[in-house]
Backbone bond lengths (Angstrom), bond angles and torsions (degrees), N, CA, C in turn:
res aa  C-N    CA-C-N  psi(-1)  N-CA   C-N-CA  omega(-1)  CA-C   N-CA-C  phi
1 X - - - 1.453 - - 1.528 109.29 -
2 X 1.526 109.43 127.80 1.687 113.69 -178.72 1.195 105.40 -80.51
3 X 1.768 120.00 -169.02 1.065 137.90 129.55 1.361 130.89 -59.03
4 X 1.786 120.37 8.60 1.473 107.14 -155.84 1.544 81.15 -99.30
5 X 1.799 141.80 -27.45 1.264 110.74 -161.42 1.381 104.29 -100.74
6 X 1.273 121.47 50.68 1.596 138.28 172.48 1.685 97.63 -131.53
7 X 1.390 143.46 19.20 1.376 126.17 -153.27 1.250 97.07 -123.08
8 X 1.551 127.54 147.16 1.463 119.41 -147.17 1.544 107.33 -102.52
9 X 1.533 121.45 4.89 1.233 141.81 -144.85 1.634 110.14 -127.27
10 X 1.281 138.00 167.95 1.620 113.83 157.47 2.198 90.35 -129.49
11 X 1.079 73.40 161.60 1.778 87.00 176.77 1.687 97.19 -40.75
12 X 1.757 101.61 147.56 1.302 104.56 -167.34 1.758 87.10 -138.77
13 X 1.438 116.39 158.28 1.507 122.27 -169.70 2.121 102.06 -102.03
14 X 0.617 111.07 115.15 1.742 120.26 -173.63 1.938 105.18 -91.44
15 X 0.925 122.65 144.70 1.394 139.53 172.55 1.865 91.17 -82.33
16 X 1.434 93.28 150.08 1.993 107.16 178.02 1.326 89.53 -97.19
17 X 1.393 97.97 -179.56 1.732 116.95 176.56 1.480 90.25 -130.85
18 X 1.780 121.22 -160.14 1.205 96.08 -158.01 1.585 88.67 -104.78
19 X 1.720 111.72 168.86 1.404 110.25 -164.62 1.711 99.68 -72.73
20 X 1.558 95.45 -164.13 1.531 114.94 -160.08 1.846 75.77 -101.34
21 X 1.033 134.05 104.84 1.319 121.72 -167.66 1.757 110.21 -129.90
22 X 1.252 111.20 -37.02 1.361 114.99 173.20 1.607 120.09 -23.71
23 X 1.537 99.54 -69.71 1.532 133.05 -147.37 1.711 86.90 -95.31
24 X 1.421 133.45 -26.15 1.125 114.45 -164.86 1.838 133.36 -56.70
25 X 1.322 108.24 166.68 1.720 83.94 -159.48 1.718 82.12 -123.71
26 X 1.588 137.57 35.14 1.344 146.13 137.74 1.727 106.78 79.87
27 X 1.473 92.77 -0.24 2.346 91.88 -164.54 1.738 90.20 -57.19
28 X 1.285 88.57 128.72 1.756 91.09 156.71 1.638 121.04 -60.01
29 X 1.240 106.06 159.37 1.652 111.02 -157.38 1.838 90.72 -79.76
30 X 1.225 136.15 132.32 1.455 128.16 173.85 1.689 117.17 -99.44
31 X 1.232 114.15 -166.56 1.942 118.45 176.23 1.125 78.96 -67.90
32 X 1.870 120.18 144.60 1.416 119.94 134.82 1.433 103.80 -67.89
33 X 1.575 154.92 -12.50 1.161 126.65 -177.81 1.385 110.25 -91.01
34 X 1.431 121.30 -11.76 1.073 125.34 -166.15 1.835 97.19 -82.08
35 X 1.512 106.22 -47.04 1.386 98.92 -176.51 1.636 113.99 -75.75
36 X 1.331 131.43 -7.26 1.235 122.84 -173.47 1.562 113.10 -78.01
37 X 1.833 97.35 137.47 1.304 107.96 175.41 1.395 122.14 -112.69
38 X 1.296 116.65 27.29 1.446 147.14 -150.88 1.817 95.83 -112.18
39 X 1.502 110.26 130.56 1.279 121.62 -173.41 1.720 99.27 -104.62
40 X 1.248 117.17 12.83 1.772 124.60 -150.14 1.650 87.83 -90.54
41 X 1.222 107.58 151.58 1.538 114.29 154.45 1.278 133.01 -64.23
42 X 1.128 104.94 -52.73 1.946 120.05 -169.20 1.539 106.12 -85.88
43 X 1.415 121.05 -35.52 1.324 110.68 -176.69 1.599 98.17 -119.29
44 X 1.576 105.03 -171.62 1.699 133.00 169.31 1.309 101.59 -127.64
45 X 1.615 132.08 141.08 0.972 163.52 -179.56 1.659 112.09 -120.04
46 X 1.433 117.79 141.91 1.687 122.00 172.95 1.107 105.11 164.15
47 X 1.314 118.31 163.61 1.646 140.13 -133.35 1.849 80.24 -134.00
48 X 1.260 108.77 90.86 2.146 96.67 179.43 1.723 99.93 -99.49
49 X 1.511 107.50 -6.10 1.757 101.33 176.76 1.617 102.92 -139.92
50 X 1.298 97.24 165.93 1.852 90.41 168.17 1.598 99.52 -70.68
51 X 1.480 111.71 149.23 1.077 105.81 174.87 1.546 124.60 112.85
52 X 1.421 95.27 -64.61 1.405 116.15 170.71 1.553 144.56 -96.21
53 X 1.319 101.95 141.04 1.827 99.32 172.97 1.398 118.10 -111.66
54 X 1.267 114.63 145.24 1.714 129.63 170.12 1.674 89.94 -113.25
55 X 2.015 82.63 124.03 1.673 96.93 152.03 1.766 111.17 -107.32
56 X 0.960 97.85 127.93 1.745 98.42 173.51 1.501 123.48 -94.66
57 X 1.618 127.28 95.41 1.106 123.51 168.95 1.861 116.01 -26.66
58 X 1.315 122.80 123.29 1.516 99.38 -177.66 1.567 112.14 -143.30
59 X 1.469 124.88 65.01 1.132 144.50 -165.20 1.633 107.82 -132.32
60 X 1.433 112.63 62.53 1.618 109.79 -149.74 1.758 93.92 -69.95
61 X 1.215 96.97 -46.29 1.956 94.61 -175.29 0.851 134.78 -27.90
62 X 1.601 106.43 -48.55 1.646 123.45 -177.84 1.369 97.86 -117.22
63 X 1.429 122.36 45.56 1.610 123.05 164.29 0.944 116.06 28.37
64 X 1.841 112.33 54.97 1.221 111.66 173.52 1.501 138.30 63.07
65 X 1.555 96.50 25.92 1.936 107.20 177.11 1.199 103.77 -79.62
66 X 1.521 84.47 114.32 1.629 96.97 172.12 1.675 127.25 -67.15
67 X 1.197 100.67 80.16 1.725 119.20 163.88 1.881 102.51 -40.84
68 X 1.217 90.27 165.03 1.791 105.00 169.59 1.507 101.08 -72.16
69 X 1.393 143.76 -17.27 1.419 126.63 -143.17 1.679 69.10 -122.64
70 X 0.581 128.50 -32.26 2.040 114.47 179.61 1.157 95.92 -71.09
71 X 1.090 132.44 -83.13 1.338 136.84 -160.38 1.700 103.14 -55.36
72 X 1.181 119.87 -16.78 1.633 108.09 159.01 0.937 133.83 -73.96
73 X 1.444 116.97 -26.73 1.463 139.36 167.86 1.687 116.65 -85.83
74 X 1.210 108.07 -8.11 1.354 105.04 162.92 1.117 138.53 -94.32
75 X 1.919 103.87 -24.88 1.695 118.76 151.67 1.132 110.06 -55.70
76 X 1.021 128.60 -18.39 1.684 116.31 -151.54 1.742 90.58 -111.28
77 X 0.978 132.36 -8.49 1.418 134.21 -170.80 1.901 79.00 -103.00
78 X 0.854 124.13 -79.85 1.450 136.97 -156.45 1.633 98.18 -46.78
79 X 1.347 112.12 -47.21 1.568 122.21 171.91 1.556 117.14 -44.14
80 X 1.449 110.56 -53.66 1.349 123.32 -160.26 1.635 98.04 -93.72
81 X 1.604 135.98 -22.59 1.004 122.80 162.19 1.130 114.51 -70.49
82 X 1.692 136.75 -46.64 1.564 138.49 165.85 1.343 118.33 -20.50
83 X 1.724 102.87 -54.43 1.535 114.42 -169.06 1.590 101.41 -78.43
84 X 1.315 130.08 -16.20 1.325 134.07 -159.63 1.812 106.21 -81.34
85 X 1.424 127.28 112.99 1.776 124.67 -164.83 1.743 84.98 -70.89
86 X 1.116 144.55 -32.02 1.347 150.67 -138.70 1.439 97.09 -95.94
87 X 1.401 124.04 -36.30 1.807 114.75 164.16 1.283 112.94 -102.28
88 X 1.149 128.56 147.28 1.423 146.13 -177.68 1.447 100.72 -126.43
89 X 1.155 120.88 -28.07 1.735 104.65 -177.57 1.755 104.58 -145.03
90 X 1.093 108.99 157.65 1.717 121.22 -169.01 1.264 100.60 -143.97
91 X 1.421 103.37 135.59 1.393 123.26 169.88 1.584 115.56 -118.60
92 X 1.049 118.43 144.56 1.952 120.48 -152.56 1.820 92.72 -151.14
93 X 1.644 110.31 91.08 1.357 119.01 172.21 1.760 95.31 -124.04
94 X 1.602 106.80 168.17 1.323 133.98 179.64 1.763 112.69 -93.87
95 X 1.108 110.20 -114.46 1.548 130.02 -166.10 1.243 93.31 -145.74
96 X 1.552 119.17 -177.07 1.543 123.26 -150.35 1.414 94.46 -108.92
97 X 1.615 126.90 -22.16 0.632 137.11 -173.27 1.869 119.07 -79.39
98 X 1.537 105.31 -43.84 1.481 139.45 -155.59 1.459 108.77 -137.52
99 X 1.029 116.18 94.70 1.925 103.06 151.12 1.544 102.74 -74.95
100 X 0.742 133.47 -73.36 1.472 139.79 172.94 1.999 139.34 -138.36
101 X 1.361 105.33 82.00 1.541 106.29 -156.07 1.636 97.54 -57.62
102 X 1.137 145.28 44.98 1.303 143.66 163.16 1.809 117.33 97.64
103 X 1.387 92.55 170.27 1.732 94.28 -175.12 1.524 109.53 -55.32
104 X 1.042 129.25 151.87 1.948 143.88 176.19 1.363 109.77 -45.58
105 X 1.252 124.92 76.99 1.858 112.08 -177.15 1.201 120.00 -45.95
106 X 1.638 119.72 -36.04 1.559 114.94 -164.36 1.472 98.74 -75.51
107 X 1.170 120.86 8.59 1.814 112.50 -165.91 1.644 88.57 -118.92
108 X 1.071 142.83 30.51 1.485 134.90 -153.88 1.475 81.82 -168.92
109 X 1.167 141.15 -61.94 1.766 115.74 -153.61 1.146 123.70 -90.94
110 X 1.454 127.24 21.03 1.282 137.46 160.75 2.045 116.12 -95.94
111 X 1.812 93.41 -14.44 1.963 96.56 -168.95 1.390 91.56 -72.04
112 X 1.698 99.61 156.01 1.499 106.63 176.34 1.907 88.16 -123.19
113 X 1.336 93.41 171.09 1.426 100.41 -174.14 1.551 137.96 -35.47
114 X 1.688 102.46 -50.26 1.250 119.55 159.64 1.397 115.75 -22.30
115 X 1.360 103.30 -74.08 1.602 133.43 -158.69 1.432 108.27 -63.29
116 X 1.664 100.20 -37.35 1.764 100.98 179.28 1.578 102.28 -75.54
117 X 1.435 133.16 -29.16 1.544 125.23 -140.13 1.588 103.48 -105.05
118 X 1.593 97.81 -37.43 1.938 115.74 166.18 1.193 126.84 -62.67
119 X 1.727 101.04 -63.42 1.526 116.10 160.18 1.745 133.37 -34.15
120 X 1.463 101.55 159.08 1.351 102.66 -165.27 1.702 91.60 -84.79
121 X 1.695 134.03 10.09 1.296 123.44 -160.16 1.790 123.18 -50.39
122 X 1.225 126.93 -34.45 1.254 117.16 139.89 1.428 142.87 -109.25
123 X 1.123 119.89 49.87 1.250 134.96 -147.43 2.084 91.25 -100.47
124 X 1.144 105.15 -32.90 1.253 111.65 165.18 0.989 132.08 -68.39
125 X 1.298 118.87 -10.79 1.659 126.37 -168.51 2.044 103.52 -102.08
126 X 1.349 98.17 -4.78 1.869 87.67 177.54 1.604 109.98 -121.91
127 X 1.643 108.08 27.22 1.615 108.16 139.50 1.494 136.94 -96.03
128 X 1.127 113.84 -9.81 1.678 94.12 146.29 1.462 132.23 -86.34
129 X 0.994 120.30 -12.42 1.323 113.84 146.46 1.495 138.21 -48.40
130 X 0.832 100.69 -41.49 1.391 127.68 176.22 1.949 124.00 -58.91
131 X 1.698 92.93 -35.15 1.347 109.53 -178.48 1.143 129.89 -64.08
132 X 1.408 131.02 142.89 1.811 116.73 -159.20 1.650 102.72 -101.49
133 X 1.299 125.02 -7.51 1.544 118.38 165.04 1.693 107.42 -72.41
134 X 1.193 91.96 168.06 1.812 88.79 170.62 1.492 91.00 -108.25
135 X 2.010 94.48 165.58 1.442 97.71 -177.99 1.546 87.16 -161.25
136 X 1.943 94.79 138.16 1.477 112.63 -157.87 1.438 89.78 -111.78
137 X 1.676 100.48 129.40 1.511 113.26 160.93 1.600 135.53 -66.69
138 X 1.333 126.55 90.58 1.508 111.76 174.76 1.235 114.17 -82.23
139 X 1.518 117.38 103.94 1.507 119.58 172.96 1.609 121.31 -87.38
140 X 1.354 116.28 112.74 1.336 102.46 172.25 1.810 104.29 -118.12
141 X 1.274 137.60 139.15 1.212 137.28 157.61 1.744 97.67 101.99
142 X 1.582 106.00 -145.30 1.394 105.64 -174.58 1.833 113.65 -76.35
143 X 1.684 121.99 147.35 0.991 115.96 175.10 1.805 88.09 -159.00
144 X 1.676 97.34 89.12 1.369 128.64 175.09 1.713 120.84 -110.22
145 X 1.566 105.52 137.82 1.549 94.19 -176.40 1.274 115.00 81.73
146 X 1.431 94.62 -132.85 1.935 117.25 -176.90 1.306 106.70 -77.61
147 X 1.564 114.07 -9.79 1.624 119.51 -173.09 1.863 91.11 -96.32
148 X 1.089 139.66 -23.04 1.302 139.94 179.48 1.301 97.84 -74.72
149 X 1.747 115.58 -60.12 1.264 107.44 -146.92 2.049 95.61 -83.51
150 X 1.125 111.72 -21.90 1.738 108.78 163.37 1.133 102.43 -44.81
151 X 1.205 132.28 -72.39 1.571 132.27 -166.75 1.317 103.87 -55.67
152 X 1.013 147.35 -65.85 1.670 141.34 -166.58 1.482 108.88 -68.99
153 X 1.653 132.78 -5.39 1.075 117.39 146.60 1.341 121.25 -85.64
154 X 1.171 123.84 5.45 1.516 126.36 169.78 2.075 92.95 -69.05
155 X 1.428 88.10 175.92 1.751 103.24 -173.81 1.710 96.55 -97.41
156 X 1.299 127.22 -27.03 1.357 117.56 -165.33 1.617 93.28 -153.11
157 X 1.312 114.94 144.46 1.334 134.39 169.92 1.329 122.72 -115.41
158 X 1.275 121.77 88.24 1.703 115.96 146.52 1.108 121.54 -63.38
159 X 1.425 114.56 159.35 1.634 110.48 172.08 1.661 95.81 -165.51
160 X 1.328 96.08 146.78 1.730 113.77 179.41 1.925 104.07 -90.63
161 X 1.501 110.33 141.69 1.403 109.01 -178.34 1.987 119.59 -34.11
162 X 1.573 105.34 -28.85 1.037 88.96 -169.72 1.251 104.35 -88.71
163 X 1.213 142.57 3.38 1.422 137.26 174.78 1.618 122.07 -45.01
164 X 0.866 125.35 135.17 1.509 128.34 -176.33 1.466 120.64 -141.19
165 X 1.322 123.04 134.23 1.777 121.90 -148.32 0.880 96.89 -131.66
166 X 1.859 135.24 163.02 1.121 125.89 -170.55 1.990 97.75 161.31
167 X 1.153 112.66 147.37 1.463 138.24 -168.65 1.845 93.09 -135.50
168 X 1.277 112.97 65.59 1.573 120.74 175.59 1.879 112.34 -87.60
169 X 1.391 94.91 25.87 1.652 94.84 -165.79 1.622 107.63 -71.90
170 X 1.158 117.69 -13.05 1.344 139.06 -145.67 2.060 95.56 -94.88
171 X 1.130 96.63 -12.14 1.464 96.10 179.53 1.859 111.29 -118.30
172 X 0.840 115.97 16.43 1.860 135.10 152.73 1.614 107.49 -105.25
173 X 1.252 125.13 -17.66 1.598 117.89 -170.22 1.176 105.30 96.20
174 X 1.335 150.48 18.06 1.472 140.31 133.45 1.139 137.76 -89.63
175 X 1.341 128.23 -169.16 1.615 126.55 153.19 1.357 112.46 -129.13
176 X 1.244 108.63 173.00 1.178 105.97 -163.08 2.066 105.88 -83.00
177 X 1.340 93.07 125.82 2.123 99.96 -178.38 1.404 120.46 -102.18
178 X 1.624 102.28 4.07 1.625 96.24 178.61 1.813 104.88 -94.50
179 X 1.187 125.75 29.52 1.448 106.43 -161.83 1.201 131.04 121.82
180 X 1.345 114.93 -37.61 1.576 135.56 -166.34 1.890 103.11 -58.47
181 X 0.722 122.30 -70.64 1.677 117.22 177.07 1.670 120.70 -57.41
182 X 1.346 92.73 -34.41 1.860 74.39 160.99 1.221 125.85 -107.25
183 X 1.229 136.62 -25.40 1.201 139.88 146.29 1.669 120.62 -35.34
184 X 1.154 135.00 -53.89 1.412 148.29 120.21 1.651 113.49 3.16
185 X 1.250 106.72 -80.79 1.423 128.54 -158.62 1.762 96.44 -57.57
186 X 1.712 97.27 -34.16 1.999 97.24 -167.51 1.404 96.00 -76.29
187 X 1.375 109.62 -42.24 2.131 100.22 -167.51 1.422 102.55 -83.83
188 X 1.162 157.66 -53.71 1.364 147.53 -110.95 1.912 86.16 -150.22
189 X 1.238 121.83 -20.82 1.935 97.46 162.85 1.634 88.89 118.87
190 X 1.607 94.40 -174.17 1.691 98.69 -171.06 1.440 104.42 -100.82
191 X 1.758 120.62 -36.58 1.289 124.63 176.84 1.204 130.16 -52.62
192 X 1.377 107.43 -50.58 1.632 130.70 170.82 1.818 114.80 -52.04
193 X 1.308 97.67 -51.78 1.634 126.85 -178.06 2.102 93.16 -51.37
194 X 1.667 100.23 -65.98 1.065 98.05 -179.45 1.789 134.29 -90.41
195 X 1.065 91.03 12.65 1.245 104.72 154.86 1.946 136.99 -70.26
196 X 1.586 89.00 -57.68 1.513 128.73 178.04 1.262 105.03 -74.82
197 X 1.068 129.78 -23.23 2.045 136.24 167.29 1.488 118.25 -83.79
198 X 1.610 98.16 -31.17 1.604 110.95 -158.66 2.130 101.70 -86.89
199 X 1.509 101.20 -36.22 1.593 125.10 -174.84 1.586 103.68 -96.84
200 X 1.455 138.97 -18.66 1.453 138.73 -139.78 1.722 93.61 22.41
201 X 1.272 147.23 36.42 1.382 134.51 159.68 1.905 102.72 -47.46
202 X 1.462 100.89 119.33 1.974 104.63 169.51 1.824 94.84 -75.63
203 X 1.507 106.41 172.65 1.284 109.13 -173.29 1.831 89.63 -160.30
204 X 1.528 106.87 159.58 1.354 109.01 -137.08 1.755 79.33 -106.37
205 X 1.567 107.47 164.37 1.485 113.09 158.75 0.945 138.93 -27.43
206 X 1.540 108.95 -47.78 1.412 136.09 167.49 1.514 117.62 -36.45
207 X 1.453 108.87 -73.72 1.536 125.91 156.46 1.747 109.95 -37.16
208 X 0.947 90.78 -76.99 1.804 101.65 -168.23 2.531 106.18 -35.61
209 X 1.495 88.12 -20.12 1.508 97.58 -174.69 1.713 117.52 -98.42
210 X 1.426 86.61 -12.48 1.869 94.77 176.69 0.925 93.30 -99.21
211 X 1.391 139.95 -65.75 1.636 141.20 -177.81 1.876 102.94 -47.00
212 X 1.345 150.49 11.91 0.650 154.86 170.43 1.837 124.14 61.06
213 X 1.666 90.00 20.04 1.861 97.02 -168.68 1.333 102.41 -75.96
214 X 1.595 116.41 -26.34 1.662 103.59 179.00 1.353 113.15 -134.30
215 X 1.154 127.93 158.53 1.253 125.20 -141.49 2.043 102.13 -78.34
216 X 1.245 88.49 -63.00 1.571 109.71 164.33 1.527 130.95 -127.29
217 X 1.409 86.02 167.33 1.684 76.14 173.71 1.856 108.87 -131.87
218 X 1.076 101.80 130.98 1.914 109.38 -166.73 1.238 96.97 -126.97
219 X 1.723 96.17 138.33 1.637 104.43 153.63 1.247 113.02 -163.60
220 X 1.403 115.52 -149.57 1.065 126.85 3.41 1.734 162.99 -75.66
221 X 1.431 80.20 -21.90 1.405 93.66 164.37 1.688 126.23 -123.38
222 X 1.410 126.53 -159.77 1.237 129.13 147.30 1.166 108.22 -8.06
223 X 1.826 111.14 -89.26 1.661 127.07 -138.29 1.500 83.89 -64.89
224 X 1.742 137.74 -48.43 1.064 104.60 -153.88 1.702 111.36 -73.13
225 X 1.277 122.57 -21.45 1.231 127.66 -179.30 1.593 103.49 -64.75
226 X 1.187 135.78 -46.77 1.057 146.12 -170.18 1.993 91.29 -78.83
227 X 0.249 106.94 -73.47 1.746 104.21 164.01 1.368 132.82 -20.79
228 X 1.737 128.13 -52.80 0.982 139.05 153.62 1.452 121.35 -82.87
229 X 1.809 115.25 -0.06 1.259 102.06 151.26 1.226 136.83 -91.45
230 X 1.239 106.97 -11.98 1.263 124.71 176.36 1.970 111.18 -86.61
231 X 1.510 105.65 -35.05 1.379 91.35 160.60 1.891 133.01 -60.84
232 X 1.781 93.64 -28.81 1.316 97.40 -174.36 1.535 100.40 -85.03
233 X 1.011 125.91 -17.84 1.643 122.47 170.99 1.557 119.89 -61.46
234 X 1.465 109.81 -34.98 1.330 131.52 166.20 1.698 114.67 -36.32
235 X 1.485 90.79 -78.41 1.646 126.37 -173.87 1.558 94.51 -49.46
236 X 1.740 131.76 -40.49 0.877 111.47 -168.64 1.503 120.83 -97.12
237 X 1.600 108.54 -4.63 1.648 126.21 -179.46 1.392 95.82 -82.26
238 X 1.314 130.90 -14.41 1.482 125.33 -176.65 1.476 121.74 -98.46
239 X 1.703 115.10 16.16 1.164 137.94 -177.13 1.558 94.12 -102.52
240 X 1.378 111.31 167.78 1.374 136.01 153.85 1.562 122.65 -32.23
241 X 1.347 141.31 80.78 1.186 119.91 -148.04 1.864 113.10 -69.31
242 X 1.641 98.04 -29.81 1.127 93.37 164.00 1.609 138.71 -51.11
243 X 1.496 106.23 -40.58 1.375 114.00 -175.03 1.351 112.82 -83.61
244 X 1.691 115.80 -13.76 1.428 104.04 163.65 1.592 132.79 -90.77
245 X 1.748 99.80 -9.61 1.391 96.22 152.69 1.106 132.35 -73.92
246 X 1.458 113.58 -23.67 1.714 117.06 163.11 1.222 118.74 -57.67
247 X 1.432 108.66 -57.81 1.924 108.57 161.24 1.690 122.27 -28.30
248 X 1.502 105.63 -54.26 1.518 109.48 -161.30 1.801 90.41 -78.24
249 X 1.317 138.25 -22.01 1.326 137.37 -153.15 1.919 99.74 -89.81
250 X 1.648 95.24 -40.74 1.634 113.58 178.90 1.677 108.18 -70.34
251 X 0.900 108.93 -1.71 1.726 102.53 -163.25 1.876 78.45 -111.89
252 X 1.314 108.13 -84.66 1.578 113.22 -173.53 1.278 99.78 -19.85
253 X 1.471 155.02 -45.58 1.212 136.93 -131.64 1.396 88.39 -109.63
254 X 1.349 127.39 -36.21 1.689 123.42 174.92 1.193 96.51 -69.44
255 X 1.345 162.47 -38.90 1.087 145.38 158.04 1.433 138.03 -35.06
256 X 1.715 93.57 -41.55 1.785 105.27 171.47 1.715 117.29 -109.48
257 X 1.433 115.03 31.61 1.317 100.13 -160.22 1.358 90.83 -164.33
258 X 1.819 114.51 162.75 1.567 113.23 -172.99 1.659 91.09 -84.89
259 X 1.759 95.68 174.91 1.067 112.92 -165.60 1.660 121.90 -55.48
260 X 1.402 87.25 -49.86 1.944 95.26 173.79 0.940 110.28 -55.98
261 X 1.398 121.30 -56.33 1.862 108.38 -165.53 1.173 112.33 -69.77
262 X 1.512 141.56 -10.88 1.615 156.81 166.08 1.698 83.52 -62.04
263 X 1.415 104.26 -74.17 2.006 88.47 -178.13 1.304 127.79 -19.65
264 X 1.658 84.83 -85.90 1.246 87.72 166.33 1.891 150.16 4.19
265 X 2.018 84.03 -90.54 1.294 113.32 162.47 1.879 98.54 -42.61
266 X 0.883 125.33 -73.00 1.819 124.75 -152.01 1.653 84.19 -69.90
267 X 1.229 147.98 -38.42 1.246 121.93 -172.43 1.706 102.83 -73.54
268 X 0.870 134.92 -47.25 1.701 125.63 -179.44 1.552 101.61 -67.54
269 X 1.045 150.60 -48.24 1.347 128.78 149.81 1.270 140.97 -32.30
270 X 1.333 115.02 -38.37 1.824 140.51 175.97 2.014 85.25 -58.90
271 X 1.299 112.80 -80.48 1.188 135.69 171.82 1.383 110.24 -26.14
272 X 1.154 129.78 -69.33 1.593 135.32 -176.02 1.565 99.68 -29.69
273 X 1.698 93.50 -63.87 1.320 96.67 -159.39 1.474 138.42 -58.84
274 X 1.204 118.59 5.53 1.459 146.62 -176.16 1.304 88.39 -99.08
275 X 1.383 154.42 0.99 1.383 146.37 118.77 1.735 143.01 -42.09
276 X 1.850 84.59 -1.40 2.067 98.82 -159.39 1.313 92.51 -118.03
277 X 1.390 96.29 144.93 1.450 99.76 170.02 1.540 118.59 -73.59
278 X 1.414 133.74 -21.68 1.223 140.42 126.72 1.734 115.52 13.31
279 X 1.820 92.51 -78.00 1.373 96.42 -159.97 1.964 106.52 -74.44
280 X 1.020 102.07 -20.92 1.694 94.93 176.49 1.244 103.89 -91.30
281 X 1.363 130.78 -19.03 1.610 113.26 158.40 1.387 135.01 -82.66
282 X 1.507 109.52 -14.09 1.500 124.83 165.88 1.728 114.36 -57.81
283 X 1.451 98.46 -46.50 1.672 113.14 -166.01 1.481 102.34 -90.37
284 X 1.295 126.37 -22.95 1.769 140.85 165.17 1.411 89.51 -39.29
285 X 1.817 105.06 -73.65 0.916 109.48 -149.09 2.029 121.35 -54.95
286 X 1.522 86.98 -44.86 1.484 110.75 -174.61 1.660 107.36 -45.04
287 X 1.095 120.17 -71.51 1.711 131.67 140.02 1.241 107.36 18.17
288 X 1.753 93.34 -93.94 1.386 106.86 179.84 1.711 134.43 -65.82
289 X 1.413 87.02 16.70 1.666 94.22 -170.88 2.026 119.33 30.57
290 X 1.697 75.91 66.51 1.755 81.85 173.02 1.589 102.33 -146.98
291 X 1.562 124.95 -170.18 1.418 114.02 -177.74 1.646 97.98 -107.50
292 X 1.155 116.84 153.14 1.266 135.13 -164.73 1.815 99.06 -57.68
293 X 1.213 117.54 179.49 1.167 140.34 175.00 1.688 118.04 -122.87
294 X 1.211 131.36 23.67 1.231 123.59 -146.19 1.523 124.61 -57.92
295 X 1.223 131.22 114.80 1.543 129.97 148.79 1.264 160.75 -10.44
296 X 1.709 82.45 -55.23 1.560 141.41 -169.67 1.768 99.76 40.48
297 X 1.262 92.54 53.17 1.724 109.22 160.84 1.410 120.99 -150.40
């Protein structure tokens, strides 16, 4: 049981902006079951570019409520792609229906305080954050709760018009504990933040793309969202891997930190990197008006 049949809102239809179209590399969208190489229960796993990984939320029944046994299998996918030199970028979408209708209720309304405050109960939810690849959200359908606040620990958010977001915890008697209010509070402001916590009101793609929570919004459906994330995962596995973990490390810290020490931080990083063989083959290349060779050392 999700968060979606507690949500104060019903799915709402969003206008696109224009696609990610430049850079795109045109593969038609395929089965995620067909491409998965993943022996896991809860999710699908597969390699759809060099470079890149797709995790597939895969709990269609319960639209993807993230139980403890998914979300174990999703560290452990996310873990072993991190450690993997062969992916540089990950993409982490649901069903067309569901990226994630919220945390597992039946596994939550029996804990009593103890159990939530001792317990490891979200202790799982602050390793992808943590991870030094980036990893792009394809949202299509509901992404409520733990399914909101999953997505905003991703590094980048796509989402298809029908996507719909929302922190509805507030209408069971909680709030949201994976993230959702401060994570929230940094992109989209304090009013909005406390508005959307105070009402659980969901709010459509549309919103989520002016308020600046997701990057774009593509469709029409799934495949194409799942499509241009995987192209933009491409574009970005074909960079320097070093210099794009510096990127994703320089951005996170302006996100959690005042302005100077974000300086700071990005100037000794800027700096580092004139230590990689990367950066004298990037700028070789530029010179020489040719495409890089990268190492990613």
């Amino acid at each position: 049981m999700s968060l979606l049949r507690f949500s104060a809102s019903s799915l709402r239809t969003a206008s696109t902006s224009t696609p990610f179209a430049r850079q795109r590399t045109g593969r038609v969208f395929l089965n995620l079951r067909a491409m998965s190489t993943s022996q896991y229960e809860y999710i699908l796993t597969s390699r759809p570019a060099d470079g890149v990984a797709l995790i597939t939320l895969n709990r269609p029944k319960a639209l993807n409520a993230l139980c403890t046994p998914l979300f174990d299998e999703l560290n452990k996918a996310l873990s072993d792609f991190d450690a993997d030199d062969s992916v540089r970028a990950m993409v982490l979408t649901g069903s067309d229906r569901a990226f994630a209708a919220g945390a597992d209720i039946k596994e939550m309304k029996d804990k009593e305080y103890a159990e939530v405050y001792k317990g490891k109960f979200l202790e799982s939810w602050t390793l992808l954050s943590s991870l030094r690849k980036p990893i792009i959200a394809a949202v299509s359908g509901y992404a409520l709760g733990g399914g909101c606040e999953l997505a905003l620990m991703c590094d980048i958010i796509l989402a298809s018009p029908t996507a719909v977001f929302g922190q509805p915890e507030i209408n069971i008697g909680v709030i949201p504990g994976g993230g959702g209010t401060q994570r929230l509070a940094r992109v989209i402001g304090k009013s909005r933040t406390m508005e959307l916590t105070l009402t659980g009101r969901n709010f459509s793609a549309a919103e989520a793309a002016v308020w600046g929570l997701v990057s774009r919004v593509v469709g029409p459906g799934q495949g194409e969202v799942i499509t241009q994330a995987v192209d933009m995962a491409s574009i970005i596995a074909s960079k320097s891997a070093i210099a794009v973990q510096a990127g994703k490390e320089a951005v996170n810290v302006a996100y959690e930190s005042t302005l100077n020490e974000g300086l700071r931080f990005e100037r000794r990083l800027f700096h580092s990197l004139f230590a990689t063989k990367d950066q004298k083959e990037g700028m070789a290349a530029f010179v020489e008006k040719r495409a890089p060779n990268w190492t990613h050392s």
